[in-house]
C-alpha positions as CSV (number, residue, x, y, z in Angstrom):
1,X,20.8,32.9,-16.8
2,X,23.8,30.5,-17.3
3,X,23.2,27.1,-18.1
4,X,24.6,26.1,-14.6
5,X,21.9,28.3,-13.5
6,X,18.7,26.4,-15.1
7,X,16.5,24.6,-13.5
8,X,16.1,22.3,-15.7
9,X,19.3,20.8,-17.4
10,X,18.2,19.0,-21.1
11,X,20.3,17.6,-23.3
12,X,20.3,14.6,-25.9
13,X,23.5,12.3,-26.2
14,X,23.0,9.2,-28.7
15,X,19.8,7.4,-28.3
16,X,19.0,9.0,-24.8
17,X,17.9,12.4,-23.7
18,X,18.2,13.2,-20.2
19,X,16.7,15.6,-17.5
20,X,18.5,17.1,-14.7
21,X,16.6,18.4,-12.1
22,X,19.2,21.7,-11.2
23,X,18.5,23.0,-8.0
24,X,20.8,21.2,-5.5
25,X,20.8,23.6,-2.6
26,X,17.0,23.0,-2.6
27,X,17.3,18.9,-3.1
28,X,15.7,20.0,-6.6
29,X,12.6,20.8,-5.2
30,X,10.0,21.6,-7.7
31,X,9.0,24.9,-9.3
32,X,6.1,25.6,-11.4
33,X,8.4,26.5,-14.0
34,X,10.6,23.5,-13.7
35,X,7.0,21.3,-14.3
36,X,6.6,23.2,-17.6
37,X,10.0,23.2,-18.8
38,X,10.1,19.2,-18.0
39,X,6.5,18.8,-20.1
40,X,7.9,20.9,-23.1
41,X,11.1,18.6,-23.3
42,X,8.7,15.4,-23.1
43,X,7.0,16.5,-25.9
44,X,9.6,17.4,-28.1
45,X,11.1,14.1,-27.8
46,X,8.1,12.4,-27.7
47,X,7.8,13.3,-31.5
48,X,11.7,12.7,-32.0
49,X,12.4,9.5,-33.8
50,X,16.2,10.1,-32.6
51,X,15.4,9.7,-28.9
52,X,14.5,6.4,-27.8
53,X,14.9,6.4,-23.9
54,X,14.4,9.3,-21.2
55,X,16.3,9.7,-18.1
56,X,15.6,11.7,-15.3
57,X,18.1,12.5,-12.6
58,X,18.7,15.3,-9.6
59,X,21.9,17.5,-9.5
60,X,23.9,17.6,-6.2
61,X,24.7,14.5,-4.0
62,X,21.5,15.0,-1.6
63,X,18.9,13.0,-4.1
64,X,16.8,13.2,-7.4
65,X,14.0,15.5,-5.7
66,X,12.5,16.2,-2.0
67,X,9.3,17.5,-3.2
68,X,7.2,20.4,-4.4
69,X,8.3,24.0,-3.6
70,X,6.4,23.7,-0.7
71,X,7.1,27.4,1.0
72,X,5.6,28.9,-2.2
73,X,2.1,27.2,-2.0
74,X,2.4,28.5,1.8
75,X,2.9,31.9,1.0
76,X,0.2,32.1,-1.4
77,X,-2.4,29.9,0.9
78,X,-1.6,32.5,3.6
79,X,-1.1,35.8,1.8
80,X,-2.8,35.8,-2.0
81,X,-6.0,33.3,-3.2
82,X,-4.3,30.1,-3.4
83,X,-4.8,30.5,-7.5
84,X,-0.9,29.9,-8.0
85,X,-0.8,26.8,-5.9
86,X,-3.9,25.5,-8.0
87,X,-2.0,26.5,-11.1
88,X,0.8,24.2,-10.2
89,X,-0.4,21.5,-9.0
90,X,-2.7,21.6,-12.2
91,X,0.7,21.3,-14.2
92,X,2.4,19.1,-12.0
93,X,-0.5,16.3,-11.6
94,X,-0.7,16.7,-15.8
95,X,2.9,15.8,-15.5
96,X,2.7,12.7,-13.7
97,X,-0.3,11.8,-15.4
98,X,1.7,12.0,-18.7
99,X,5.0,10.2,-17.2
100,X,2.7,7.2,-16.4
101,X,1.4,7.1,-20.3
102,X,4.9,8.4,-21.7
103,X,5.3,6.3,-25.2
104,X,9.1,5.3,-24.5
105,X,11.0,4.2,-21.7
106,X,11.1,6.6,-18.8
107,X,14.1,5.9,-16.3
108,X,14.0,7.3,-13.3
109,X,16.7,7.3,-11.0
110,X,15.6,7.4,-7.2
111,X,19.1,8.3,-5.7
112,X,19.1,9.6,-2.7
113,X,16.3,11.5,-1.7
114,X,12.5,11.3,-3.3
115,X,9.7,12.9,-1.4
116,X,6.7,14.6,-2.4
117,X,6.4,15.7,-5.7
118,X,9.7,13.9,-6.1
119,X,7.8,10.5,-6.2
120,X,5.9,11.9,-8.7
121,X,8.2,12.8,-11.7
122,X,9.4,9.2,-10.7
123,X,7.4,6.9,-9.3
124,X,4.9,6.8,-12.4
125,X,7.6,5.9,-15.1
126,X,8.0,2.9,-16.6
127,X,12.0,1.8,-15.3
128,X,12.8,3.1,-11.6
129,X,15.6,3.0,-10.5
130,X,17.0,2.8,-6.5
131,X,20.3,2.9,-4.8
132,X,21.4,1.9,-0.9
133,X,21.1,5.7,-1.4
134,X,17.5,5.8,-1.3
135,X,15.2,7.7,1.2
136,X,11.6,7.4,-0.4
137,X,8.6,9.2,1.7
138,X,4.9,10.9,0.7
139,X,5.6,13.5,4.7
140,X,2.4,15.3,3.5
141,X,0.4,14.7,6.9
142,X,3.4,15.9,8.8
143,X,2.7,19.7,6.8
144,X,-0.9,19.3,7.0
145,X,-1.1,18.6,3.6
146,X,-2.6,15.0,1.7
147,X,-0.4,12.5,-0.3
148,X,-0.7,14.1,-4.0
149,X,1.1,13.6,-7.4
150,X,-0.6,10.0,-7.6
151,X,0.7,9.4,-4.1
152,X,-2.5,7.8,-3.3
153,X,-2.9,5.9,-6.7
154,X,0.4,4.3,-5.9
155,X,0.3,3.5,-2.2
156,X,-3.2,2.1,-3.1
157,X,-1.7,-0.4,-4.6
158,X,1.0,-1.5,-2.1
159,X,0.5,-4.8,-0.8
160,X,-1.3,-5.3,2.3
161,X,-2.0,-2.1,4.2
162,X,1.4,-1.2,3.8
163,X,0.8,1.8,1.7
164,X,-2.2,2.9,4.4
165,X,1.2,2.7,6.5
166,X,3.3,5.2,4.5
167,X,0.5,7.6,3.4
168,X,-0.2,8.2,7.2
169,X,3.1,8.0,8.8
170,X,5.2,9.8,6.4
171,X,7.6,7.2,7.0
172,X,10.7,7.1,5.0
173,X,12.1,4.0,3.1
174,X,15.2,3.0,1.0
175,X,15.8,0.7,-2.0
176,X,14.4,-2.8,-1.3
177,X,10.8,-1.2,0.6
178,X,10.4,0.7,-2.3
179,X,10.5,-2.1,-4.6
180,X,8.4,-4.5,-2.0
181,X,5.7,-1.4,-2.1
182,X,6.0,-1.0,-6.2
183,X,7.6,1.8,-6.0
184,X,10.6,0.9,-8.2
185,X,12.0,-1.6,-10.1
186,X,15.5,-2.4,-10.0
187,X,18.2,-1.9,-7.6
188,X,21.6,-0.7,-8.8
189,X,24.8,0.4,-6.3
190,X,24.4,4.0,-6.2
191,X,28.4,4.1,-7.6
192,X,27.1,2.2,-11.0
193,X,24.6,5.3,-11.7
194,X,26.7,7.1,-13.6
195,X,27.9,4.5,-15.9
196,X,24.2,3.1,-16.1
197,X,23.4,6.5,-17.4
198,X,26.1,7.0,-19.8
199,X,25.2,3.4,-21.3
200,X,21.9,4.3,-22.3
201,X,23.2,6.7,-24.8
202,X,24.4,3.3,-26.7
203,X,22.2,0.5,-25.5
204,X,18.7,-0.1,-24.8
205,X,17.2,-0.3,-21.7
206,X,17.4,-4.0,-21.0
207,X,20.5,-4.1,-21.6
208,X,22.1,-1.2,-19.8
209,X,20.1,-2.9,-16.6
210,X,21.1,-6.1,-17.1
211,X,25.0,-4.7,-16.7
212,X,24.2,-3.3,-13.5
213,X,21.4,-4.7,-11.9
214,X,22.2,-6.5,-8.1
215,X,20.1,-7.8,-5.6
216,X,18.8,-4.7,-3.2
217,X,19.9,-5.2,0.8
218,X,17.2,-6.3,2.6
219,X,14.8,-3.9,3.8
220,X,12.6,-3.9,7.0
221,X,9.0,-3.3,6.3
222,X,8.4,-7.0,5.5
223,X,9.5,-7.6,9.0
224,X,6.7,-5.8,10.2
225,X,3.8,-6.8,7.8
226,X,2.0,-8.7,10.6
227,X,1.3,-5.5,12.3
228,X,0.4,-3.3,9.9
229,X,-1.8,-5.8,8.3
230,X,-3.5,-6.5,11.6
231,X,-3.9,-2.8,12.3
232,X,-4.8,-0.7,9.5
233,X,-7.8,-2.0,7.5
234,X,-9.9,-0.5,10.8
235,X,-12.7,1.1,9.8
236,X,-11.5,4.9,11.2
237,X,-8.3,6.7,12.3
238,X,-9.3,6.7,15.8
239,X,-9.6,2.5,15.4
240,X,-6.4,2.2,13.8
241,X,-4.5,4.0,17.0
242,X,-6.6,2.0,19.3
243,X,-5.4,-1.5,17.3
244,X,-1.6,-0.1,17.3
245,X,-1.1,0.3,21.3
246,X,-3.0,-2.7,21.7
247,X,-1.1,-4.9,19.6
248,X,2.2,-5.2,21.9
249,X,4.8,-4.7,19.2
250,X,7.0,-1.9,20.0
251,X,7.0,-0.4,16.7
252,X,3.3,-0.8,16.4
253,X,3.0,1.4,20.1
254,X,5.7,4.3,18.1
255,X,3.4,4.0,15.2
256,X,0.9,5.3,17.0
257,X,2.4,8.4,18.6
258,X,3.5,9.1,15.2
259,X,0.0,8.9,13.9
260,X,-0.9,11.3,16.9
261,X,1.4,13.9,15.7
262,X,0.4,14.2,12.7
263,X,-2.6,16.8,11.7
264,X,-5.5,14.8,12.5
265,X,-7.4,16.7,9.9
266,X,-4.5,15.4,7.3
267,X,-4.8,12.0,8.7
268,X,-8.4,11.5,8.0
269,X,-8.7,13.2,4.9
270,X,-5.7,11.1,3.9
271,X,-7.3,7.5,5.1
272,X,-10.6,8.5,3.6
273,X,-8.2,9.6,-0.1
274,X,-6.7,6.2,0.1
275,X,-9.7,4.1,0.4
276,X,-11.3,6.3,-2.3
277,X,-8.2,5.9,-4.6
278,X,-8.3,2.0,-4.6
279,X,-12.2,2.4,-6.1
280,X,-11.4,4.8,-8.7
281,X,-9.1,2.3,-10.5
282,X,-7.2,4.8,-12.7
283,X,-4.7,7.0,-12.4
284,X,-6.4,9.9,-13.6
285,X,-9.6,9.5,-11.8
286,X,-7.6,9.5,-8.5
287,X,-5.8,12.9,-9.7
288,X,-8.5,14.5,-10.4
289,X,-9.6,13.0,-6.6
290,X,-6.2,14.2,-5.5
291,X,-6.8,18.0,-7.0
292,X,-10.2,18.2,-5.3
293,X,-8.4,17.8,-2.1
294,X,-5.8,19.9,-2.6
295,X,-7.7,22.5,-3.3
296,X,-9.6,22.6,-0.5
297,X,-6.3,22.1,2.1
298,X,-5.5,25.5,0.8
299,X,-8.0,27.2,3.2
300,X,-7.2,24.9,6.2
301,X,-5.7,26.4,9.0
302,X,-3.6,23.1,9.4
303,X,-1.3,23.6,5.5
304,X,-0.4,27.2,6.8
305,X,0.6,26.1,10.5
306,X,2.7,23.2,9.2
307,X,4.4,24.4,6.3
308,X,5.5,27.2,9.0
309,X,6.1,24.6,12.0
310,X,8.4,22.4,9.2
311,X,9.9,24.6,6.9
312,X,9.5,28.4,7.4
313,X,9.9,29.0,11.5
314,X,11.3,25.3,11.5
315,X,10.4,24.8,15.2
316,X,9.1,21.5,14.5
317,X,6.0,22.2,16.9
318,X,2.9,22.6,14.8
319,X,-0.3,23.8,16.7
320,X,-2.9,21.5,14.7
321,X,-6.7,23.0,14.7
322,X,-8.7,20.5,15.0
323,X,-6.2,19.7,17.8
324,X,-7.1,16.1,18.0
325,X,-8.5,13.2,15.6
326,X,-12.2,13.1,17.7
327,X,-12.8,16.8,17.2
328,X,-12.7,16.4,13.0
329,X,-15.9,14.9,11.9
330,X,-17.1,12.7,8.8
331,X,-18.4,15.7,7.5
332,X,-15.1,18.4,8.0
333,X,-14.0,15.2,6.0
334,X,-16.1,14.9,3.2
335,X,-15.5,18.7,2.3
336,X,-12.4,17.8,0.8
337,X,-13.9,15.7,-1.7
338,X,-16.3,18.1,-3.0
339,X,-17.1,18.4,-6.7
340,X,-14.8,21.9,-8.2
341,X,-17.4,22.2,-10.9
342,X,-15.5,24.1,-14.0
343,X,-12.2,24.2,-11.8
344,X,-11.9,20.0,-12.0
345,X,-8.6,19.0,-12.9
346,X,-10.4,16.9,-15.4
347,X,-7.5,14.2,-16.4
348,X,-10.6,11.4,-16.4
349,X,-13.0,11.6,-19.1
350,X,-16.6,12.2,-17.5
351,X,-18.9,9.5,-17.4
């Protein structure tokens, strides 16, 4: 395989070492063997006293990364055990785990598009970086699947209810959302990127940003804070709908078809994750959360169906079972959350 061919592009150049995700024609959609090959480069410079920075960045024009090779995990949920799946996502939440805790500056550059398991070789380091480029979105309930990779750790800590918002819509935002949610840091012209990156060969961090740094466009989530705030802290799914159509905002009322569209099984299970997530308090106790539910979306009917509806068949229609949000009870629910025993992810140490 030629280098153009890889993956996974490393190389070092002065005092940073930098990490191209290579699969364009995919938006750089993540493989399990691009999660290992980006964990073995993290810990050889980890131990390099040569390499002071990391940068991460997507090939193509399209964006840094839409996501985990989601057809994969559907072949194998529908045709083998789902033991591959499990194997990656064990790998891949390690990986975020370890971005979050890296030891030196981890810069991330969120151009373009960042979904899915995207967010999550991003959205944990410690500099992230946005364009007017920018499309940022956790679309798992839209595949019948639950915000992973942290997802839930993250949008936990949005303000308000506005990560509730984005865990259950799927919605997409760009550059100054992302930084009102905490999902990045800094704002840079998406035409400054590649002198950004070149300067932190020579410079530290602080000061390659502080060359390039602007003040993000404004963004429109903060416009509608009043309704989501309003809305979402009811107590179940089926509440939250209720309080959307009767709040008389237009966007409120689309909200909810949106939330109707979704897989109502993926809905709950994601509302009930969320909740969870902001009482675990760390970021490894809600992976290991996270892994539990993954696990167990892999025999669902509804990961199959959408993965086929969205990506495979791509007729956009999906054919939910449950069909609707009444027919899936506390307890289909609470299945997803059960205990793996000697399969835990087991990031948190045990109490």
């Amino acid at each position: 395989m030629t280098g153009a061919e890889e993956p996974v592009l490393l190389h070092v150049s002065g005092r940073a070492a930098y990490i191209t995700l290579n699969r364009p024609k995919a938006i750089n959609a993540l493989s399990h063997a691009m999660v290992r090959r980006v964990d073995e480069a993290l810990t050889a410079w980890e131990h390099d006293p040569a390499v002071q920075t990391v940068v991460i960045t997507g090939a193509g024009e399209r964006g840094l990364c839409a996501g985990g090779d989601i057809r994969a995990v559907h072949d194998d949920a529908r045709n083998g055990d789902g033991s591959a799946a499990a194997a990656f996502w064990r790998d891949e939440y390690r990986l975020n785990a370890r971005i979050a805790r890296y030891p030196k500056p981890y810069v991330a550059v969120m151009d373009g598009i960042v979904m899915g398991g995207g967010v999550g070789v991003s959205a944990h380091g410690g500099v992230r970086i946005v364009t007017e480029r920018s499309l940022i979105a956790m679309p798992e309930t839209g595949i019948g699947f639950v915000p992973d990779v942290g997802g839930t750790y993250l949008l936990g800590r949005a303000p308000g209810e506005l990560g509730t918002h984005l865990a259950l819509t799927g919605a997409r935002i760009g550059a100054a959302d992302a930084l009102l949610c905490g999902l990045a840091d800094h704002y840079l012209p998406s035409g400054s990127i590649p002198a950004f990156v070149a300067d932190l060969a020579v410079l530290p961090v602080p000061e390659a940003l502080a060359r390039q740094v602007r003040r993000a466009p404004d963004g429109e989530l903060a416009g509608h804070r009043a309704w989501i705030d309003a809305c979402y802290p009811a107590g179940t799914v089926e509440e939250i709908v209720q309080r959307l159509l009767a709040h008389g905002d237009p966007a409120a009322k689309e909200t909810a078809d949106i939330l109707l569209s979704k897989s109502p099984t993926a809905v709950k299970v994601t509302l009930e994750a969320l909740r969870r997530a902001r009482r675990l308090g760390s970021l490894e106790r809600v992976l290991d959360q996270e892994y539990r539910v993954s696990c167990a979306t892999l025999a669902t009917h509804d990961l199959v169906e959408g993965i086929r509806a969205q990506v495979v068949d791509k007729d956009r229609t999906p054919h939910w079972s449950p069909a609707t949000l009444a027919e899936v009870t506390d307890a289909d629910v609470e299945r997803f959350f059960t205990p793996l025993g000697e399969r835990e992810l087991g990031l948190a140490p045990s109490a």
